[in-house]
C-alpha positions as a Markdown table, in Angstrom:
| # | Residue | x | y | z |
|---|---|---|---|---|
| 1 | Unk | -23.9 | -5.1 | -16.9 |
| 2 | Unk | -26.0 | -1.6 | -16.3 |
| 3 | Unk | -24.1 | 1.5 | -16.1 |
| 4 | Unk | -25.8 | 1.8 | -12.4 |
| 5 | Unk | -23.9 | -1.8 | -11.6 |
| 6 | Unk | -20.9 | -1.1 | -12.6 |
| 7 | Unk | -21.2 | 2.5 | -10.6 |
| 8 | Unk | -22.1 | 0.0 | -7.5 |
| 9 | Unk | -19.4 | -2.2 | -8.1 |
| 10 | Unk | -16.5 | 0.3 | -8.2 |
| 11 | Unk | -18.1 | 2.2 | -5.5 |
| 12 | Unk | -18.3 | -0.9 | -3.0 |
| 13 | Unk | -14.2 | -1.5 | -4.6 |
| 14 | Unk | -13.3 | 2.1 | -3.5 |
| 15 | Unk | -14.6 | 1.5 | 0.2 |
| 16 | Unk | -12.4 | -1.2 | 0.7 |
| 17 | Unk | -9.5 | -0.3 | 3.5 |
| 18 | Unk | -6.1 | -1.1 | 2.4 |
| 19 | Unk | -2.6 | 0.5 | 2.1 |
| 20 | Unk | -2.4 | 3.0 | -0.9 |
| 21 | Unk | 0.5 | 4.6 | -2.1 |
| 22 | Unk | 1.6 | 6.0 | -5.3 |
| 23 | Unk | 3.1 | 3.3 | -7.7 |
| 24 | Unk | 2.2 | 0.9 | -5.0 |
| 25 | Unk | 5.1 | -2.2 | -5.7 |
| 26 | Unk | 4.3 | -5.3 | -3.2 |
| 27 | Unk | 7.7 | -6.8 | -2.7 |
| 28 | Unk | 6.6 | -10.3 | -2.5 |
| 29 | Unk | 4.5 | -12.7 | -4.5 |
| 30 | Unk | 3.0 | -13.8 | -1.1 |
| 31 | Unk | 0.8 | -10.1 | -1.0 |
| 32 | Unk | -0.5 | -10.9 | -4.5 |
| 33 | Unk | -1.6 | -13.8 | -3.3 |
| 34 | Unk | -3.0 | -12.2 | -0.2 |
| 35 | Unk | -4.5 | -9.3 | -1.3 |
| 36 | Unk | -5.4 | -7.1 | -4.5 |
| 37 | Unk | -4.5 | -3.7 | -5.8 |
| 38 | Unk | -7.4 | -1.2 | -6.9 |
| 39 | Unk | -6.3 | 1.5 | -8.7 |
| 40 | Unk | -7.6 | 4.6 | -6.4 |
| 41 | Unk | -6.3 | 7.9 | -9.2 |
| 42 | Unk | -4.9 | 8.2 | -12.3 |
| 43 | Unk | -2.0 | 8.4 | -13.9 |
| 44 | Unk | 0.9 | 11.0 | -11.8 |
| 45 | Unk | 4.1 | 11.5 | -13.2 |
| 46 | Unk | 6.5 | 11.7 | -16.1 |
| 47 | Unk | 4.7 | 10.7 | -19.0 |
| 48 | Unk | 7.3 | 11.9 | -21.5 |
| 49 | Unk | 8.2 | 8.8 | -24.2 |
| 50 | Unk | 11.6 | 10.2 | -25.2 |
| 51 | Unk | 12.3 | 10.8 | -21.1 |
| 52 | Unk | 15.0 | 8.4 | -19.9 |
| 53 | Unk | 13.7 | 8.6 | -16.1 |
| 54 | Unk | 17.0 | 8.5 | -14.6 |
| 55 | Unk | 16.5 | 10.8 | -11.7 |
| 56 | Unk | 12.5 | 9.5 | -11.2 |
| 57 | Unk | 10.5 | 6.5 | -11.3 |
| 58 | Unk | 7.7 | 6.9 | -14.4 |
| 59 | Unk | 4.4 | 7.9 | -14.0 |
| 60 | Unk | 2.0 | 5.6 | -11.8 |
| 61 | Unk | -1.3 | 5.8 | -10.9 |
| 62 | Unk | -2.1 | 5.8 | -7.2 |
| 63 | Unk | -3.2 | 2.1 | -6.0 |
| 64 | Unk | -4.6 | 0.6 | -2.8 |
| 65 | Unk | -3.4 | -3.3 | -1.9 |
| 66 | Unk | -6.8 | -4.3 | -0.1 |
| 67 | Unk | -6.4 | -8.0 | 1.7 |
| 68 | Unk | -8.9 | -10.7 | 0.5 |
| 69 | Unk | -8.8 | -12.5 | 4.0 |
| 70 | Unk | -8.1 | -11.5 | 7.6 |
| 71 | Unk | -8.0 | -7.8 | 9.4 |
| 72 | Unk | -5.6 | -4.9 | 8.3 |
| 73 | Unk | -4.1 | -3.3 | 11.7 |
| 74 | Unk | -1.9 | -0.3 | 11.7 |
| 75 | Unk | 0.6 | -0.5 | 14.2 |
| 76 | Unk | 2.1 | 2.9 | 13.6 |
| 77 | Unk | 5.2 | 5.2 | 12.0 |
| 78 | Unk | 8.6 | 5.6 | 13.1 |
| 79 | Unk | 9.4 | 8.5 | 10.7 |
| 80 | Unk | 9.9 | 6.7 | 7.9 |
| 81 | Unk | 7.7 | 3.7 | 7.3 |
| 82 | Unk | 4.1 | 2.7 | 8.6 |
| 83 | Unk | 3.8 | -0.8 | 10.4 |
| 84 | Unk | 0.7 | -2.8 | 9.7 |
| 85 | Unk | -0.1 | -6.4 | 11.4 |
| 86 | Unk | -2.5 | -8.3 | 8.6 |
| 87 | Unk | -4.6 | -10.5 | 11.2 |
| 88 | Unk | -5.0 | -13.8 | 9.0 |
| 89 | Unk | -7.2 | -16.5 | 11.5 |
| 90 | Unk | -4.2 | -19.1 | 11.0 |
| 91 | Unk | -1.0 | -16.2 | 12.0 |
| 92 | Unk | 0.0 | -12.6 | 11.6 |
| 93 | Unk | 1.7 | -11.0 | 9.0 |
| 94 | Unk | 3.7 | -8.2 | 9.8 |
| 95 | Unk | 3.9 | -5.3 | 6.8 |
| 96 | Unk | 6.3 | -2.5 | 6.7 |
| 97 | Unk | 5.4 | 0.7 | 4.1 |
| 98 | Unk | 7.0 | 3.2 | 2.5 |
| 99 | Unk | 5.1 | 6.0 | 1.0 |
| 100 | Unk | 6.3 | 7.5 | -2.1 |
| 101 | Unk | 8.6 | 10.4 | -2.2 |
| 102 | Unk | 7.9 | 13.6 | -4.6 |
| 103 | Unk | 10.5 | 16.4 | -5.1 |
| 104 | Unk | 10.3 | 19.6 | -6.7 |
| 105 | Unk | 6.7 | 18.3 | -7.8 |
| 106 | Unk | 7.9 | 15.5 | -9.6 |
| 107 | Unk | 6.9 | 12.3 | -7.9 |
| 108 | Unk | 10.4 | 9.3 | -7.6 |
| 109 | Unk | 10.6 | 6.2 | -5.4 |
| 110 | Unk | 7.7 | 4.2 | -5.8 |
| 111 | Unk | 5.6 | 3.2 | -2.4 |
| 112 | Unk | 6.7 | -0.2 | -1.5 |
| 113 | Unk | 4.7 | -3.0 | 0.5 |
| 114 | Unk | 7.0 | -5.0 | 2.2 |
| 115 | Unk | 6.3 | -8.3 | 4.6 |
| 116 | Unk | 9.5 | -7.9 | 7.6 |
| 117 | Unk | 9.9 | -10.6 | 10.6 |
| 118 | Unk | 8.0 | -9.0 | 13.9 |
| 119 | Unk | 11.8 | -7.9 | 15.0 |
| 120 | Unk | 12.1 | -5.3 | 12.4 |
| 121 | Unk | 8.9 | -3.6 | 13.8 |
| 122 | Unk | 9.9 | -0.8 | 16.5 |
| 123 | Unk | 9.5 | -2.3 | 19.6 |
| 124 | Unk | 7.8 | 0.9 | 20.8 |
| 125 | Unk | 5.1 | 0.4 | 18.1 |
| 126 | Unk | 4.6 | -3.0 | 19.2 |
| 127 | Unk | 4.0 | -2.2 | 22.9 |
| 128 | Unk | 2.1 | 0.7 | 22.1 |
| 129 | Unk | -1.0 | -1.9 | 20.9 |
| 130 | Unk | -1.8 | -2.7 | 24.5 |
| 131 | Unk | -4.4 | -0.5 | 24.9 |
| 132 | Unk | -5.7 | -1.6 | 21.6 |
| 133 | Unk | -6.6 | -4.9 | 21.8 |
């Protein structure tokens, strides 16, 4: 492969929509299945060998789960997670996100990718797709 492919190739990669988060951790094996992760930034974090990380997560890079199949819909926040409806042709996966946390610069809590049942998304979130569709 030419350096100018592989350019095109990570460039087309990067353009992909998804859900990116900083040490993104898909909770299920399901989203593996469903989608990818594409590493978006480097490295952020502790990256001290002799650290014990007790009071952080170690250092991640940031990442971006991109779906293989179907339509990515955000259905919103409630303050502390993003909703997202993954539009497969057979049924709907409902997604709940929770971005990474950082504190005095130092980043801890890992974003995590979560599938819920549709009655853990707000109601209010829901109804406000109406206009949407």
């Amino acid at each position: 492969m030419r350096l100018e492919e592989a350019i095109q190739t990570a460039v087309t990669r990067l353009q992909r929509q998804g859900i990116e988060g900083w040490g993104l951790q898909p909770s299920s094996p399901e989203l593996l299945e469903l989608g990818e992760l594409i590493q978006v930034a480097p490295v952020e974090g502790c990256l001290d060998d002799l650290c014990g990380h007790v009071f952080h997560d170690p250092a991640a890079p940031t990442l971006r789960w991109v779906p293989k199949n179907g339509t990515l819909q955000h259905l919103g926040n409630d303050g502390r997670h993003d909703y997202y409806a993954l539009r497969l042709p057979e049924r709907d996966l409902f997604l709940r996100f929770r971005p990474a946390k950082a504190c005095y610069g130092e980043w801890f809590y890992r974003a995590e990718l979560d599938v819920v049942d549709p009655a853990e998304v707000p109601e209010y979130l829901l109804a406000s797709q109406v206009n949407k569709e």
